[in-house]
N, CA, C and O atoms as a GROMACS GRO file, in nm:
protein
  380
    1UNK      N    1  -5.837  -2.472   0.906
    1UNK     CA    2  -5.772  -2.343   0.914
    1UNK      C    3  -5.636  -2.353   0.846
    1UNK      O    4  -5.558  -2.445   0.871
    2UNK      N    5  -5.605  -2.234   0.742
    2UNK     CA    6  -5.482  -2.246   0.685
    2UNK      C    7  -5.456  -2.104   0.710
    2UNK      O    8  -5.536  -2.021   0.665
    3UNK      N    9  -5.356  -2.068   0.774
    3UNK     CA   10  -5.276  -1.977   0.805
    3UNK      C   11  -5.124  -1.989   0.832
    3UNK      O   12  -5.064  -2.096   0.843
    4UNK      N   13  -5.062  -1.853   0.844
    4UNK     CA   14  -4.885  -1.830   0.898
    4UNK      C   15  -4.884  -1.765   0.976
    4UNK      O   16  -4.981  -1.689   0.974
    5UNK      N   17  -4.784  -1.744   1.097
    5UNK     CA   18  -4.771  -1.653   1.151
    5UNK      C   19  -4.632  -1.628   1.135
    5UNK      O   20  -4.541  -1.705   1.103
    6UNK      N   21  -4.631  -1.466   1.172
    6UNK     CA   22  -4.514  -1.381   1.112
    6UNK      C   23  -4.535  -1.296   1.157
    6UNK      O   24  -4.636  -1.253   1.213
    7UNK      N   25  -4.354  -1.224   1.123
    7UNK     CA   26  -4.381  -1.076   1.159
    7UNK      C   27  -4.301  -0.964   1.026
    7UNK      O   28  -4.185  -0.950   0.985
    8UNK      N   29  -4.403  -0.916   1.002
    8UNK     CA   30  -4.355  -0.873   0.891
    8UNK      C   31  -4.239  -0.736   0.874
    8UNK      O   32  -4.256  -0.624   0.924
    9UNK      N   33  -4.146  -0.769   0.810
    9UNK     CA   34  -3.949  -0.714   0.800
    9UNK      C   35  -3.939  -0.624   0.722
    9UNK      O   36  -3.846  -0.544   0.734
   10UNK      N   37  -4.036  -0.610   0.618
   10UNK     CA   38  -4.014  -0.525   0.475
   10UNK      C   39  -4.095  -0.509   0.350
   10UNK      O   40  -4.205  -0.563   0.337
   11UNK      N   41  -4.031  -0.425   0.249
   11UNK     CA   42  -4.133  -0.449   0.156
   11UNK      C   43  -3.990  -0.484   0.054
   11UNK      O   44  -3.871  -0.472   0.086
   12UNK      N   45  -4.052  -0.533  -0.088
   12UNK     CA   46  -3.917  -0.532  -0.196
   12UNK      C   47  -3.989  -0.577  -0.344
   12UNK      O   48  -4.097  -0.634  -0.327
   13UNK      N   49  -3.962  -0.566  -0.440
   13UNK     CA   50  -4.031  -0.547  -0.564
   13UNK      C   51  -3.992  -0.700  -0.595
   13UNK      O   52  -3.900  -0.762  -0.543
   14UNK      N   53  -4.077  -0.745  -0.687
   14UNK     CA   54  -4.026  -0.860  -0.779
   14UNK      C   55  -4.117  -0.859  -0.944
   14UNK      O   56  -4.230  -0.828  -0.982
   15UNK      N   57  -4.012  -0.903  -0.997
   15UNK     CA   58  -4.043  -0.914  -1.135
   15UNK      C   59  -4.086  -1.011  -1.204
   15UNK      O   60  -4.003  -1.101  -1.220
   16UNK      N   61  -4.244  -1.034  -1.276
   16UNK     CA   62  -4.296  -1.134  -1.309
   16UNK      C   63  -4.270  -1.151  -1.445
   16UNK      O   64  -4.233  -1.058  -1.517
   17UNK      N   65  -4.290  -1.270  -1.485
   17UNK     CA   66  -4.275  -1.324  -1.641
   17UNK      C   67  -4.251  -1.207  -1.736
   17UNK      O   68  -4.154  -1.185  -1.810
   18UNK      N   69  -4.383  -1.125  -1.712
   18UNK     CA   70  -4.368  -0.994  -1.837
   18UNK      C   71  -4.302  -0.920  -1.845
   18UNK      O   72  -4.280  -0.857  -1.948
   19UNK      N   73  -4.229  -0.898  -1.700
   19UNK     CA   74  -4.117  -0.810  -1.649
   19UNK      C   75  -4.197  -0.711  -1.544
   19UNK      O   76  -4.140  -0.613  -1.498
   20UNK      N   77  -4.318  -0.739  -1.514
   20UNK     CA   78  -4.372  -0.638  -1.411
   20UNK      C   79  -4.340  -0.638  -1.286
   20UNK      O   80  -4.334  -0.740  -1.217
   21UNK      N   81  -4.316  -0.516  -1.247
   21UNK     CA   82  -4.269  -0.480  -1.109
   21UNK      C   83  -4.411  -0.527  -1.054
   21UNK      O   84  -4.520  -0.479  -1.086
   22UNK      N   85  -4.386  -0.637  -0.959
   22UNK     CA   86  -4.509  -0.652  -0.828
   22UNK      C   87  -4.431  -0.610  -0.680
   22UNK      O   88  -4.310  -0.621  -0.662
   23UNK      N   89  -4.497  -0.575  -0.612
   23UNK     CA   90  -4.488  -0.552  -0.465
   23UNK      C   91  -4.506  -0.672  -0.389
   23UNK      O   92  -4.596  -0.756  -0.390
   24UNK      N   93  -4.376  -0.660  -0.308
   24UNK     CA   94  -4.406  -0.792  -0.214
   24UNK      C   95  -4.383  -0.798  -0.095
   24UNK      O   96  -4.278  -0.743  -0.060
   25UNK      N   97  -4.456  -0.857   0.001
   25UNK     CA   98  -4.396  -0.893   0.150
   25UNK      C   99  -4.338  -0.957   0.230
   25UNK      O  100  -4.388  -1.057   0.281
   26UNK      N  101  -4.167  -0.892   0.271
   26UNK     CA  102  -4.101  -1.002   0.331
   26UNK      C  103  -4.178  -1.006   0.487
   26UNK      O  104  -4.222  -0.915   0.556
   27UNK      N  105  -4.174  -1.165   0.508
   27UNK     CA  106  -4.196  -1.198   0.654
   27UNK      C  107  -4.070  -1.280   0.687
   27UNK      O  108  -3.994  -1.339   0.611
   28UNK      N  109  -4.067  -1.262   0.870
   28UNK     CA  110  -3.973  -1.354   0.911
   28UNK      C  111  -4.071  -1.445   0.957
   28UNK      O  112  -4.180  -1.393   0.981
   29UNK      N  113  -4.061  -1.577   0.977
   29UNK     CA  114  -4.139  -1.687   1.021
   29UNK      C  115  -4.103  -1.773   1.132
   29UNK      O  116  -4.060  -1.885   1.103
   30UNK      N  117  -4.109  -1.751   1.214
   30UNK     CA  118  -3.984  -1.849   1.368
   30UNK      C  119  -4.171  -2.014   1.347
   30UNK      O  120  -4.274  -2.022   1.280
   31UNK      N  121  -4.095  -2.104   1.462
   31UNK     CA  122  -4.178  -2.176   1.449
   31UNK      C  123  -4.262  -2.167   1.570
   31UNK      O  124  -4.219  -2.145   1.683
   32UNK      N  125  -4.396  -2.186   1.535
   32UNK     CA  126  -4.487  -2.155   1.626
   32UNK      C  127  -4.498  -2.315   1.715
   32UNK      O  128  -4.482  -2.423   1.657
   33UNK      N  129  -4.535  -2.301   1.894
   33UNK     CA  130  -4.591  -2.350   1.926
   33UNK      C  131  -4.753  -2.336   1.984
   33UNK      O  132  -4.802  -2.224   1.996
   34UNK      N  133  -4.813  -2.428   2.010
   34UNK     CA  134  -4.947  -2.454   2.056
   34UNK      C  135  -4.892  -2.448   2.220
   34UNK      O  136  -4.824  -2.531   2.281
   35UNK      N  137  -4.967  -2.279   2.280
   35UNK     CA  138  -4.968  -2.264   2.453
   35UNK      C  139  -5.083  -2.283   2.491
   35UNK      O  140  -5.072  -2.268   2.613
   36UNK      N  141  -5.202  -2.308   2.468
   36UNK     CA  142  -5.347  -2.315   2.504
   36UNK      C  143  -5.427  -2.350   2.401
   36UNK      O  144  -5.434  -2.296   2.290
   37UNK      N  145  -5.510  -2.477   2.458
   37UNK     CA  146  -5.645  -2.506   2.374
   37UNK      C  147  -5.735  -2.460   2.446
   37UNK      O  148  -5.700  -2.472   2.564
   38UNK      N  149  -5.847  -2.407   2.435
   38UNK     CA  150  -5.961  -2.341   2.495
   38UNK      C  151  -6.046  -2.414   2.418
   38UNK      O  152  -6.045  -2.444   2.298
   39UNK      N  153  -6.160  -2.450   2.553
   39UNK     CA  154  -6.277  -2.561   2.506
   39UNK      C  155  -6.385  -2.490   2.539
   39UNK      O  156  -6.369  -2.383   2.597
   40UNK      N  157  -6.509  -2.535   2.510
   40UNK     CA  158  -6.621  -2.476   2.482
   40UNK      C  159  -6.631  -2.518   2.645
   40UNK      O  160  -6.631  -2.417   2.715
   41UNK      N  161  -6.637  -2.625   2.710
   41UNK     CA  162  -6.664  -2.675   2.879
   41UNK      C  163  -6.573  -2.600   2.950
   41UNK      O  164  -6.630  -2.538   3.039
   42UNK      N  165  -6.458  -2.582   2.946
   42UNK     CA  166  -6.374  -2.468   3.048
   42UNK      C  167  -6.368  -2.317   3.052
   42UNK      O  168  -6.363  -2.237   3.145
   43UNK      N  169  -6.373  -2.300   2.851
   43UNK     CA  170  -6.315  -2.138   2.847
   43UNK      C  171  -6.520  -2.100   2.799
   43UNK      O  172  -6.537  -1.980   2.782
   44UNK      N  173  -6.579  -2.139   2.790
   44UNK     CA  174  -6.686  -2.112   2.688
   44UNK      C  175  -6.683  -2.085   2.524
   44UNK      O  176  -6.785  -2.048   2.466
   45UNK      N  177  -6.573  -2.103   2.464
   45UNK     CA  178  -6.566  -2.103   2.348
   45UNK      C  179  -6.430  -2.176   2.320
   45UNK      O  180  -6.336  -2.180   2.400
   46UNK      N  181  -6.432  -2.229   2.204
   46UNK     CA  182  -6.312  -2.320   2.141
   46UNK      C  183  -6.223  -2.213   2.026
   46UNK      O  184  -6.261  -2.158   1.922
   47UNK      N  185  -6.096  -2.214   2.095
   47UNK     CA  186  -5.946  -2.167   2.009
   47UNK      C  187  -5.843  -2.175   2.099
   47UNK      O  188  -5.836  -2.176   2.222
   48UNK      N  189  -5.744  -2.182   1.981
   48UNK     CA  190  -5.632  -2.273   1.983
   48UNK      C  191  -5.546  -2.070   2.018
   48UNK      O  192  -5.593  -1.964   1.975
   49UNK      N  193  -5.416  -2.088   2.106
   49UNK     CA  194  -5.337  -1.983   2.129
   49UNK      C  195  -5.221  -2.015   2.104
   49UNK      O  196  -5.172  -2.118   2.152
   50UNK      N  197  -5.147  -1.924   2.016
   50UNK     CA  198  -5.040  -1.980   1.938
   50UNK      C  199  -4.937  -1.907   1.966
   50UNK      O  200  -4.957  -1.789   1.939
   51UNK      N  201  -4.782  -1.940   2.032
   51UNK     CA  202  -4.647  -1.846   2.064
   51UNK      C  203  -4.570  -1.857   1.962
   51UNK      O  204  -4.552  -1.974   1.926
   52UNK      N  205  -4.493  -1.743   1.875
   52UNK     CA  206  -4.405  -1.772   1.807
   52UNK      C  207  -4.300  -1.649   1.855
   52UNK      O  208  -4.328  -1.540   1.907
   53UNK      N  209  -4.173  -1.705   1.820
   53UNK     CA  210  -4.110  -1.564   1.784
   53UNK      C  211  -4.059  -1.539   1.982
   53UNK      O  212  -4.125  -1.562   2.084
   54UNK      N  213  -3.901  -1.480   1.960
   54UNK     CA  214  -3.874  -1.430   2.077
   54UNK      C  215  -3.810  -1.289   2.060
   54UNK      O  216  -3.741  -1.241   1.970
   55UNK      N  217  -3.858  -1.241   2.178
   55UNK     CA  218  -3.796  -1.073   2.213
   55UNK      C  219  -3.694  -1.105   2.326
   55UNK      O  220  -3.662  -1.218   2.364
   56UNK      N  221  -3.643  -0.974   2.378
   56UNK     CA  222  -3.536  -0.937   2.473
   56UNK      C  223  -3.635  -0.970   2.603
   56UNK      O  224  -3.748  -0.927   2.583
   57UNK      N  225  -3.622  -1.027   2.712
   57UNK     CA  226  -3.680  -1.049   2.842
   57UNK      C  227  -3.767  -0.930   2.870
   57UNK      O  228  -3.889  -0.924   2.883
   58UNK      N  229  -3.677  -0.837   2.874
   58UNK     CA  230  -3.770  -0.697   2.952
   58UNK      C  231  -3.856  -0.645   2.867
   58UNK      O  232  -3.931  -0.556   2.907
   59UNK      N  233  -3.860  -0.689   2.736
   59UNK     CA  234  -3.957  -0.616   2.686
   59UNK      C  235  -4.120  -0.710   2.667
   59UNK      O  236  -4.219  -0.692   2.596
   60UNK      N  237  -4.086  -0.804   2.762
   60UNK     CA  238  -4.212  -0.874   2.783
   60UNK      C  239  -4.283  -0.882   2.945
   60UNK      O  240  -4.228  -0.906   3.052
   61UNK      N  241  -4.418  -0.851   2.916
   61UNK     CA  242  -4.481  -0.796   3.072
   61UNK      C  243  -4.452  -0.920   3.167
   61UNK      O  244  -4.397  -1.017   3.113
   62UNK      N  245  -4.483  -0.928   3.303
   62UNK     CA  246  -4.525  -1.028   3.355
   62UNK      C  247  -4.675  -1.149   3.332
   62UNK      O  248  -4.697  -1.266   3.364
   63UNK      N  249  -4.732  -1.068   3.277
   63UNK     CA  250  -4.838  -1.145   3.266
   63UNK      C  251  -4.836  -1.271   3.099
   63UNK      O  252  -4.897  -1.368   3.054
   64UNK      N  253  -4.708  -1.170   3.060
   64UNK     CA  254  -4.698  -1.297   2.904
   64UNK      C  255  -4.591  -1.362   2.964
   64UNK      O  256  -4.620  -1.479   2.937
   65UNK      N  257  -4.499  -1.368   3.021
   65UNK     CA  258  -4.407  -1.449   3.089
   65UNK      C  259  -4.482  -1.510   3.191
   65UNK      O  260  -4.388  -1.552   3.259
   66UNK      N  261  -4.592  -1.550   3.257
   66UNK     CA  262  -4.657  -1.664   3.323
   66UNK      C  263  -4.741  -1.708   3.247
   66UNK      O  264  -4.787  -1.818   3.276
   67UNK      N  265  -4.780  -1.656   3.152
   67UNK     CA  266  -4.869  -1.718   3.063
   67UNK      C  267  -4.852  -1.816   2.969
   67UNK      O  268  -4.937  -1.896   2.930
   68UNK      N  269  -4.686  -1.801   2.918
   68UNK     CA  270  -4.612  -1.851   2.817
   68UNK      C  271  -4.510  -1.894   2.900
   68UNK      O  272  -4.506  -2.016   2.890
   69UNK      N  273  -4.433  -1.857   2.972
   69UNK     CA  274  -4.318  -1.932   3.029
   69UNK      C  275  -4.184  -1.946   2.981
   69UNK      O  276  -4.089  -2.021   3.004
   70UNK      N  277  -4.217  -1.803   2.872
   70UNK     CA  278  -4.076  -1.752   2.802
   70UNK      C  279  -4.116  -1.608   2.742
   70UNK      O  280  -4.237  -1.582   2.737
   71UNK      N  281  -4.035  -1.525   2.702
   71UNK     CA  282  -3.985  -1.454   2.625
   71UNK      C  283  -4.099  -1.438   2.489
   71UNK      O  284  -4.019  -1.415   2.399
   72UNK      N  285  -4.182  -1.438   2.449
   72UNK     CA  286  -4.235  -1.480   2.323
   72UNK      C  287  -4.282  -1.330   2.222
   72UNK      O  288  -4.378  -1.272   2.272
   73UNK      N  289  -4.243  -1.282   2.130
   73UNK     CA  290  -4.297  -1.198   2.053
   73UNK      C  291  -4.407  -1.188   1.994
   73UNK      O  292  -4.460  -1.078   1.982
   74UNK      N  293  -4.482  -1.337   1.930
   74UNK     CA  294  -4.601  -1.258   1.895
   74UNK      C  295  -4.703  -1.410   1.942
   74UNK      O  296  -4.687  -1.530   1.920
   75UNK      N  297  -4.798  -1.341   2.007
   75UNK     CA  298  -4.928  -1.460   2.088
   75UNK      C  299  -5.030  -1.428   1.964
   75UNK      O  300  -5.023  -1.325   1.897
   76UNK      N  301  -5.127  -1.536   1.942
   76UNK     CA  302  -5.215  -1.505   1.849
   76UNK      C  303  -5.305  -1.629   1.911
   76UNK      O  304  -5.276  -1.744   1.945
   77UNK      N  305  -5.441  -1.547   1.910
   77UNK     CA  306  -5.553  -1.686   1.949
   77UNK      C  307  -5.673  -1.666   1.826
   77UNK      O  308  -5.740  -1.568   1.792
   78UNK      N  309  -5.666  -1.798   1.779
   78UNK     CA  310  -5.720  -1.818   1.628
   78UNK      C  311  -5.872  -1.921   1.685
   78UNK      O  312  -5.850  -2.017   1.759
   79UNK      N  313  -6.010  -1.890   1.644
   79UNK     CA  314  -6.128  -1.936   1.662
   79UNK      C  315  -6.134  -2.029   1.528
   79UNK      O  316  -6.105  -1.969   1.425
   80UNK      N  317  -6.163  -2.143   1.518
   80UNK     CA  318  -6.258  -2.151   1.415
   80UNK      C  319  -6.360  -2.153   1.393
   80UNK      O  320  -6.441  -2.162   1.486
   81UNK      N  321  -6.406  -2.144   1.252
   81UNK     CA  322  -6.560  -2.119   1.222
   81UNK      C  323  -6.655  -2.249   1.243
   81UNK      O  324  -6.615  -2.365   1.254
   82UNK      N  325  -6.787  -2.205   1.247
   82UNK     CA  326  -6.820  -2.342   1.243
   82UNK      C  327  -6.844  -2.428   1.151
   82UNK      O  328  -6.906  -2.384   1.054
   83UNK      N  329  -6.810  -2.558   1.150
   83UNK     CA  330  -6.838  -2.625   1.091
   83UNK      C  331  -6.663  -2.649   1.021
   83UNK      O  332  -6.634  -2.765   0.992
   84UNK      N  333  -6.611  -2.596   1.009
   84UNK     CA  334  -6.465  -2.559   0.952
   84UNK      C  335  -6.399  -2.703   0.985
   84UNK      O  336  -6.412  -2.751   1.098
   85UNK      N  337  -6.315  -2.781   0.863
   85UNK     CA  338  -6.242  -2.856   0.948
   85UNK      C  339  -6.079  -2.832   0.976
   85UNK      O  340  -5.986  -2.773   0.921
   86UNK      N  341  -6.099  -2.904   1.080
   86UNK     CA  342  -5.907  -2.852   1.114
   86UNK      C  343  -5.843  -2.977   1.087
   86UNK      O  344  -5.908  -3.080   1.102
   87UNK      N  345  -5.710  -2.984   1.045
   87UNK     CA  346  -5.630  -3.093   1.036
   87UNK      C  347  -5.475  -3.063   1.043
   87UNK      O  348  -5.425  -2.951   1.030
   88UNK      N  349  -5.412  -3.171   1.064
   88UNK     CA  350  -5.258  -3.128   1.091
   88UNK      C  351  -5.174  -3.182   0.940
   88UNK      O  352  -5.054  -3.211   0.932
   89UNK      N  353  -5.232  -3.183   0.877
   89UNK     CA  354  -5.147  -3.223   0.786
   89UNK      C  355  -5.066  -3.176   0.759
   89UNK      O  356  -5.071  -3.061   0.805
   90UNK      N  357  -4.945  -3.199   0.682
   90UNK     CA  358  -4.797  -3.191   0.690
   90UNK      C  359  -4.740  -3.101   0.830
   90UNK      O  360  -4.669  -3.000   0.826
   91UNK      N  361  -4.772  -3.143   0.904
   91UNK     CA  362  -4.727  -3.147   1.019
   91UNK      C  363  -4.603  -3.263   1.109
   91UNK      O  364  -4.649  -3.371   1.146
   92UNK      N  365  -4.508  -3.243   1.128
   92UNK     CA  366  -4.438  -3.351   1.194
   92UNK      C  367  -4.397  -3.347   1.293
   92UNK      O  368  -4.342  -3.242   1.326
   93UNK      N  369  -4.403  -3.461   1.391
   93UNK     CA  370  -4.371  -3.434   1.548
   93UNK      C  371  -4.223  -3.366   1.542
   93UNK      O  372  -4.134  -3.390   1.460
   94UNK      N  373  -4.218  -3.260   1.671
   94UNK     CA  374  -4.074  -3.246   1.660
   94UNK      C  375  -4.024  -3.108   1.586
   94UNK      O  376  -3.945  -3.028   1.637
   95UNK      N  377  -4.074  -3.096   1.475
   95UNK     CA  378  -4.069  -3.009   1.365
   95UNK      C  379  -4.117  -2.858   1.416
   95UNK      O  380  -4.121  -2.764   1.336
   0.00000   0.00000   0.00000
């Protein structure tokens, strides 16, 4: 699985080699952690639930504040396909 998570801030033009106006998308990117692995023996299906990103306290329910154990703006739970492989590469502890 190769993905980002984000939340997207804007739009803004950029200009390529020929001089063409392209359209582009700013994202902000905070760093995500890993809040839940879900296994095929506990949850009945395997994915990974991912927290990034913080809001103002109150604007998060009770049920994402026990779930997460903070503040978090955006939860995302990502399946993979089968057969798909996953790897951590360039990944670093800490980071």
């Amino acid at each position: 699985m190769k993905f980002i998570v984000g939340e997207k801030t804007g739009m803004t033009q950029v200009f390529d080699a020929e001089g063409v106006c392209r359209a582009a998308t700013v994202l902000k990117v905070s760093p995500a952690v890993i809040a839940q692995v879900k296994t095929v023996e506990k949850d009945g299906y395997a994915a990974v639930q991912l927290a990034s990103g913080e809001q103002k306290e109150h604007r998060t329910n009770k049920a994402m504040k026990g779930h997460f154990g903070a503040s978090v703006a955006i939860a995302r739970e990502f399946r993979p396909r089968t057969g798909e492989e996953t790897t951590i590469d360039g990944v670093e502890k800490g980071a």
